[in-house]
C-alpha positions in Angstrom: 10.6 -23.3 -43.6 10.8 -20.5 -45.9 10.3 -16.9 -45.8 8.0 -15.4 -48.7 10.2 -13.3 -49.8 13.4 -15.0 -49.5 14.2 -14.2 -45.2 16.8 -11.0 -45.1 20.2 -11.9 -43.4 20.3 -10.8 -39.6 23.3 -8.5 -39.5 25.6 -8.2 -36.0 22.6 -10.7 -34.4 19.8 -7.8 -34.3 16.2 -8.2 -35.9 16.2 -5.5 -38.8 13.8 -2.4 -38.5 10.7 -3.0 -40.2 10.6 -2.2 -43.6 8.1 -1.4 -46.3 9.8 -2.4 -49.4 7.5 -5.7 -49.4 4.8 -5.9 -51.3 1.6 -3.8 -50.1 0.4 -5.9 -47.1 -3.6 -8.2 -48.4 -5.9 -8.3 -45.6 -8.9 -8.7 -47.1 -10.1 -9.1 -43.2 -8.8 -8.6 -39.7 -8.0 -11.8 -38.3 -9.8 -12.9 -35.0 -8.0 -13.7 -32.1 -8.3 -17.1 -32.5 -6.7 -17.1 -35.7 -3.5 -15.5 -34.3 -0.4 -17.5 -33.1 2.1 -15.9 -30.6 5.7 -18.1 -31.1 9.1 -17.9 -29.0 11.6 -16.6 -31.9 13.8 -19.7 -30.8 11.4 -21.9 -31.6 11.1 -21.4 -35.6 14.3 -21.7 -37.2 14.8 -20.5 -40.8 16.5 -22.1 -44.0 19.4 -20.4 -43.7 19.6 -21.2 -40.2 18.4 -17.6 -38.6 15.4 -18.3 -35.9 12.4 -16.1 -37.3 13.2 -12.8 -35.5 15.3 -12.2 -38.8 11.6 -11.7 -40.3 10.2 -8.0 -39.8 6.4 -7.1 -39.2 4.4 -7.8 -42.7 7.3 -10.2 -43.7 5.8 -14.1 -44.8 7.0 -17.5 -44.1 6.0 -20.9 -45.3 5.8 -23.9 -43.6 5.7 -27.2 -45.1 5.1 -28.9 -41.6 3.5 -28.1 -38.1 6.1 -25.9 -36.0 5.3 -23.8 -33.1 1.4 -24.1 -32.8 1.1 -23.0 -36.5 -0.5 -25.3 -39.2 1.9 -25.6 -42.5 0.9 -23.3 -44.9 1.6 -19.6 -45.2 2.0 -16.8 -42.2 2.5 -12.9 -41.8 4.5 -11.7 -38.7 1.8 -9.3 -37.8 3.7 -7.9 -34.0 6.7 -8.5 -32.2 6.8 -8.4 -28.5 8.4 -8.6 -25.5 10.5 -7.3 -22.4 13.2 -6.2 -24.8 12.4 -3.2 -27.8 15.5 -4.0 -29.4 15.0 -8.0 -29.0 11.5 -8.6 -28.4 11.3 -12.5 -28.0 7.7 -13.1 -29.2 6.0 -13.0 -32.7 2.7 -12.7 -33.0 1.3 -14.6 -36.7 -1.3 -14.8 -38.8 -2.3 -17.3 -41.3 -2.5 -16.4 -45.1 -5.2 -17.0 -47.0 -4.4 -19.2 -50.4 -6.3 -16.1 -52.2 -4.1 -13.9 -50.4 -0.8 -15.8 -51.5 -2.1 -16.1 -55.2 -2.7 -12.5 -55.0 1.0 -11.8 -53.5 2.6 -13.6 -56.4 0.2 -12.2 -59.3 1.1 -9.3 -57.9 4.9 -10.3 -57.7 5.2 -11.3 -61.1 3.6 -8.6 -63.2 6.2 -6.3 -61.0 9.0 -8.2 -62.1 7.5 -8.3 -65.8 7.2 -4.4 -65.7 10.8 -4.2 -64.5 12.4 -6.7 -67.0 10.0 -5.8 -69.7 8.3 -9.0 -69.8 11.7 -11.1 -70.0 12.7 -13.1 -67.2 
């Protein structure tokens, strides 16, 4: 499994604050109920070996085979929850279009052609 971007490293064990340094979150529509997934952060486990509460709200992961109830393909933590604010134990996902994930890396790549000036 891989994290769209690249999963940050947990630090001292504790999920990091959600941030908003990702790209601008595409939703071209709410999704229903039905299309949400609610996982047990133990039971996705990362590349690098983190389970997925290393991922923040609006953060993407990729899966190239069934895991916890999702289909592969591409998903957006859209909630955590639980008992625990600090370590809620439940992530609530979404599936991601294929537009959406074209748009994400269109998006992606004329940022990092703006930064570099076009050279990679």
């Amino acid at each position: 499994m891989t994290a769209v971007p690249a999963a940050p490293d947990a630090t001292g064990g504790s999920r990091p604050a959600n941030r908003t340094d990702h790209l601008e979150l595409l939703m071209p529509t709410s999704p229903t109920p039905a299309d949400l997934v609610t996982v047990h952060y133990a039971d996705v486990e990362l590349d690098n070996g983190e389970n997925i509460r290393a991922l923040s709200v609006g953060e993407y992961l990729e899966l190239a085979e069934p895991t916890a109830g999702m289909a592969p393909g591409t998903w957006q933590v859209v909630a955590w929850h639980g008992d625990d604010p600090v370590f809620p134990d439940e992530a609530v996902m979404r599936p991601v279009s294929t537009a959406e994930v074209l748009e994400l890396r269109r998006a992606a790549s004329e940022k990092l052609a703006a930064i570099t000036g076009g050279n990679r």
